[in-house]
Every structure is written in structure tokens, then in C-alpha cells.
C-alpha positions as CSV (number, residue, x, y, z in Angstrom):
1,X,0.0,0.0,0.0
2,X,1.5,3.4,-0.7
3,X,1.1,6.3,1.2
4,X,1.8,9.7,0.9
5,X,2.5,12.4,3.2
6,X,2.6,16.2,3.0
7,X,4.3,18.1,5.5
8,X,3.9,21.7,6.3
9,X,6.4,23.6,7.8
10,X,5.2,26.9,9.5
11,X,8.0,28.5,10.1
12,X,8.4,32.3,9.6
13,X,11.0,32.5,7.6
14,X,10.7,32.9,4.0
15,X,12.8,30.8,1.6
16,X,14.1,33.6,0.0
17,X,15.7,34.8,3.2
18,X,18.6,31.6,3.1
19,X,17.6,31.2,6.8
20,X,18.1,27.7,8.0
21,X,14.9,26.7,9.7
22,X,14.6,24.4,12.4
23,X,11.1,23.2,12.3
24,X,12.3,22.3,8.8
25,X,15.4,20.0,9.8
26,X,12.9,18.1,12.0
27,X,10.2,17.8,9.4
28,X,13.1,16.3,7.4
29,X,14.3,14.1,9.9
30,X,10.6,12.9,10.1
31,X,10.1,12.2,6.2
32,X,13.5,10.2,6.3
33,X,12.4,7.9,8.8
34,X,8.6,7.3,6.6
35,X,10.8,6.9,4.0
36,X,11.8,4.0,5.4
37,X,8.6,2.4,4.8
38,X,7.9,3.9,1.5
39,X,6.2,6.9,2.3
40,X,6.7,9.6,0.2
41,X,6.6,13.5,1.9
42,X,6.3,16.6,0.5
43,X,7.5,19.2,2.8
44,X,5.5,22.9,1.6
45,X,7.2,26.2,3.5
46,X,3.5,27.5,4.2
47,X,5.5,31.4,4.4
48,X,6.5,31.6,1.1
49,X,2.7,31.5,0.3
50,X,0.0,33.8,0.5
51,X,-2.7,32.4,2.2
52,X,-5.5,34.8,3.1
53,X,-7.2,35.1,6.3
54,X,-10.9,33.6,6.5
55,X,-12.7,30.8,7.5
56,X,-13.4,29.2,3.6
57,X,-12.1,27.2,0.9
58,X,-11.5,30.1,-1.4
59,X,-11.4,33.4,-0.2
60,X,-10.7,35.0,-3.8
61,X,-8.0,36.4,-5.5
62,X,-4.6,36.0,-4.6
63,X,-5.2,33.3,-2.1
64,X,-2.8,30.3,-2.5
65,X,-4.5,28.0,0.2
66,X,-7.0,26.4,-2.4
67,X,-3.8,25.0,-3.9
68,X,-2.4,23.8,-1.2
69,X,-5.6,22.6,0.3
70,X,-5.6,20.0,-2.9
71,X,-2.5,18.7,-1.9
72,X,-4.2,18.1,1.7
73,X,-7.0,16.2,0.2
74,X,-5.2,14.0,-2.4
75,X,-2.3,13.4,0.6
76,X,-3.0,10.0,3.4
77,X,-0.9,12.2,6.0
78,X,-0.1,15.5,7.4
79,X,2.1,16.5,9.5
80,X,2.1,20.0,11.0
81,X,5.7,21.9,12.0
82,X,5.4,24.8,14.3
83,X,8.0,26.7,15.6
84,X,6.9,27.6,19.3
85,X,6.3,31.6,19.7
86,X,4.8,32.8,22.9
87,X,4.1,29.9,24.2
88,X,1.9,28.9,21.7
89,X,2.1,27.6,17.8
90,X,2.9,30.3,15.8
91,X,0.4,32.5,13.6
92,X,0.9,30.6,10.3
93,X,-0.3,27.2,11.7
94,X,-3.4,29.0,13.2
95,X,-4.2,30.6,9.5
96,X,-4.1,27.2,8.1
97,X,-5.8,25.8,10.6
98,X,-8.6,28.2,10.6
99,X,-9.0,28.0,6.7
100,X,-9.4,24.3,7.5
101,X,-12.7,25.0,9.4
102,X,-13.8,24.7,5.3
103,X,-13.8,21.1,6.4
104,X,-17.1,21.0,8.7
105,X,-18.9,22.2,5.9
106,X,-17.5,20.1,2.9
107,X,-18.7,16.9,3.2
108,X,-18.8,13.2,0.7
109,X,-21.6,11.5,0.0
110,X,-22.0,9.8,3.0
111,X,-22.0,12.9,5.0
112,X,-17.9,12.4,6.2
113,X,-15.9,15.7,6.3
114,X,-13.6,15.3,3.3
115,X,-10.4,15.2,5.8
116,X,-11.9,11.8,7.5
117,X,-9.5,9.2,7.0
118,X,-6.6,10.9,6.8
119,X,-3.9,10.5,10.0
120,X,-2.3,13.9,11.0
121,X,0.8,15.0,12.9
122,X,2.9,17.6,15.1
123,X,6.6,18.8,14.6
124,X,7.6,21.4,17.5
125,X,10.5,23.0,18.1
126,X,11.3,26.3,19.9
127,X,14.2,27.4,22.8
128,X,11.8,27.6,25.6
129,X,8.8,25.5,27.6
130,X,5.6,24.9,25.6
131,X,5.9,22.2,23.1
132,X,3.4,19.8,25.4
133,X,1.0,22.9,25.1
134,X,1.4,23.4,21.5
135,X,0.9,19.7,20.5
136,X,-2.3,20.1,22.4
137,X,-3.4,23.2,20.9
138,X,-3.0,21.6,17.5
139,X,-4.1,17.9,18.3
140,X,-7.4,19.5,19.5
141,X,-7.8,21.9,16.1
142,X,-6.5,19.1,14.1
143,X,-9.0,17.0,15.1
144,X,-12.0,19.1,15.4
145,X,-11.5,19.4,11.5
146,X,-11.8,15.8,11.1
147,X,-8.2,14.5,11.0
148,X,-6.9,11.3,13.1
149,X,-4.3,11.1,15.5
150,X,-2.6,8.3,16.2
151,X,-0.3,7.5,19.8
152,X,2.8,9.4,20.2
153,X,2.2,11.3,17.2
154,X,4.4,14.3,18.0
155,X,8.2,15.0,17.8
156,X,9.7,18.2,19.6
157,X,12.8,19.5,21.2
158,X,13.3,23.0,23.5
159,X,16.4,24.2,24.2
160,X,17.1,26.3,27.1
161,X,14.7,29.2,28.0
162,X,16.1,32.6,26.7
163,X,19.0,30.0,25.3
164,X,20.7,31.5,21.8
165,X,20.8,27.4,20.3
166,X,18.4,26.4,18.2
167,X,17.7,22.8,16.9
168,X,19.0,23.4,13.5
169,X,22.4,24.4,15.3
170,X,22.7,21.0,17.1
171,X,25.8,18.9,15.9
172,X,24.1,15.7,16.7
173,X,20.2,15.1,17.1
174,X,19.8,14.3,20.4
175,X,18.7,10.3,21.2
176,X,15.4,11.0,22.5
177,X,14.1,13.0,19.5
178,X,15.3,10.2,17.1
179,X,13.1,8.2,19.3
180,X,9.9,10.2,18.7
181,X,10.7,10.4,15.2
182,X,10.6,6.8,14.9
183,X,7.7,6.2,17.0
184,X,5.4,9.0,15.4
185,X,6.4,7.5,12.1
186,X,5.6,4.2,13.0
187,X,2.1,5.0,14.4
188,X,0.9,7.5,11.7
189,X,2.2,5.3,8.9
190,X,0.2,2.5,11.1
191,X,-3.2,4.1,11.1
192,X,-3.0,6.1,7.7
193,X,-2.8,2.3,6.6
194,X,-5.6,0.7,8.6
195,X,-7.5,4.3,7.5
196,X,-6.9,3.7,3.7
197,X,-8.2,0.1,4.0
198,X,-11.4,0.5,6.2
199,X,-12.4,4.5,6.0
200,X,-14.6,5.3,8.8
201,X,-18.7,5.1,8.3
202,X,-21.1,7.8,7.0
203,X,-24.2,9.0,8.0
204,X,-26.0,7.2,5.0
């Protein structure tokens, strides 16, 4: 069965700008390890897009999120990568998140939000407390929207509080983040398969 996985990484920094991102070198360390199994991820930089502010699908010109909200509906996985910025995840996960509120409205046939089925989940990083806060934050928007989330589906590392490190400086990834990388992978890649075999029933 093949499986494919779309990974958005929220970061604020812009492509353009050269800027090595953190939440990025974890997102890849993530795809490697689905890799493993075959999965193939597509890692989007949602910064260097334009998606408007709103609560639809479509919210006219210039908005890039209907785009990107294909690739959400034609992928078996996502997995969100917020930096962590006051304590929270940052602004561009919420916008997504909140154009995602589409989904309550969209439905198939059998009355299932068009996201049922698919298995989502969390990258943090940041150099302070808050990444059990920010995994809950999205697990609960994630899921409102219709997504799945399977055990131990989130990988994060904090450095020191008001510490000048930052994950993408580390030499070596520490042990215990390789560990959640290999157990989120293993669990999402799990259920995205059970998911894709037996999708869950409609109102009809």
C-alpha cells in the first residue's frame, strides 16, 4: 500500500531569506524515517505562500491556500511543524488551521468531512517550555477538523529558555528526539494504513 504524506512547515521564515529553519530540519528528519517504509513526503514552506485570512475554501484572488488545500485532500498524511512563539504555535499554523474550518462544511456523499480518513501529525521546536502545550493546541484543532491522530504522534525538542541554540544548530540530534521520530512515524504510517483500507462510516 502506498502512502503519501505532506508536511507543512510553519516556520516564519521565508525561503528567499537563506535562513536555516529548524522546524524544517525536523520535518526532514521525520520524512526520512517514513521513508523507510515507503512513504513519500512533501514538505511545503506554508511562508513563502500567500494564504488569506478567513474561514473558507477560497477566499478569492490572490489566495494560494485552495492550492495547497488539494495537496491536503489528495495526501494519506499530514504532519504539522510549528516553531513555538509565545508559548503557543505560531500565527501561520493557526491561519491554516482556521481555513481548514472549510472542512465542517465540505462533506462526501456519506455525510464524512472530506479530511476523515486521513492520519495527522505535530513537529515542535522552539528554545523555551511549551511544546506539550502546542501539540495540544493543535491535536485539538486538528482534530476538530476531522483528522486522526494516532499514539505518540508528536516529535519536539526545547532548548534552554532565553538560550541562543536552536535545533537546526545542534551537531548531533539528540537520542530521544530520534526516538519520537521513529515512534510518530511508525504510528501514523500504522493508522494512515488501517485508515486507507477500512475508511470510517457515513451518515448514509
Amino acid at each position: 500500500m502506498t502512502l503519501k504524506a505532506l508536511a507543512f512547515n510553519a516556520t516564519l521564515k521565508r525561503s528567499e531569506n537563506k535562513e536555516p529553519s529548524s522546524t524544517g530540519r525536523m520535518l526532514d528528519l521525520i520524512a526520512a524515517e517514513m521513508a523507510k517504509s515507503g512513504v513519500e513526503t512533501e514538505t511545503i514552506r506554508l511562508a513563502d505562500y500567500d494564504i488569506l485570512p478567513g474561514v473558507t475554501s477560497d477566499e478569492g484572488t490572490g489566495d494560494a491556500w485552495p492550492a495547497l488545500r488539494k495537496k491536503v485532500l489528495a495526501a494519506d498524511i499530514v504532519i504539522f511543524g510549528t516553531p513555538i512563539w509565545m508559548g503557543q504555535p505560531d500565527s501561520i499554523s493557526k491561519r491554516v488551521l482556521e481555513r481548514m474550518d472549510a472542512f465542517l462544511e465540505e462533506t462526501d456523499d456519506e455525510g464524512r468531512m472530506v479530511s476523515y480518513g486521513k492520519v495527522a501529525a505535530v513537529a515542535v521546536v522552539g528554545n523555551e517550555d511549551g511544546a506539550h502545550h502546542v501539540s495540544a493546541e493543535m491535536y485539538q484543532a486538528l482534530n476538530d477538523v476531522g483528522f486522526t491522530i494516532p499514539a505518540n504522534a508528536v516529535a519536539y525538542w526545547v532548548g534552554e529558555a532565553m538560550g541562543s541554540t536552536n535545533f537546526v544548530d545542534l551537531k548531533k540530534v539528540p537520542e530521544e528526539v530520534t526516538t519520537m521520530v521513529e515512534m510518530l512515524a511508525r504510528n501514523t504510517i500504522h493508522l494512515a494504513k488501517l485508515l486507507k483500507s477500512s475508511q470510517y462510516p457515513g451518515e448514509k
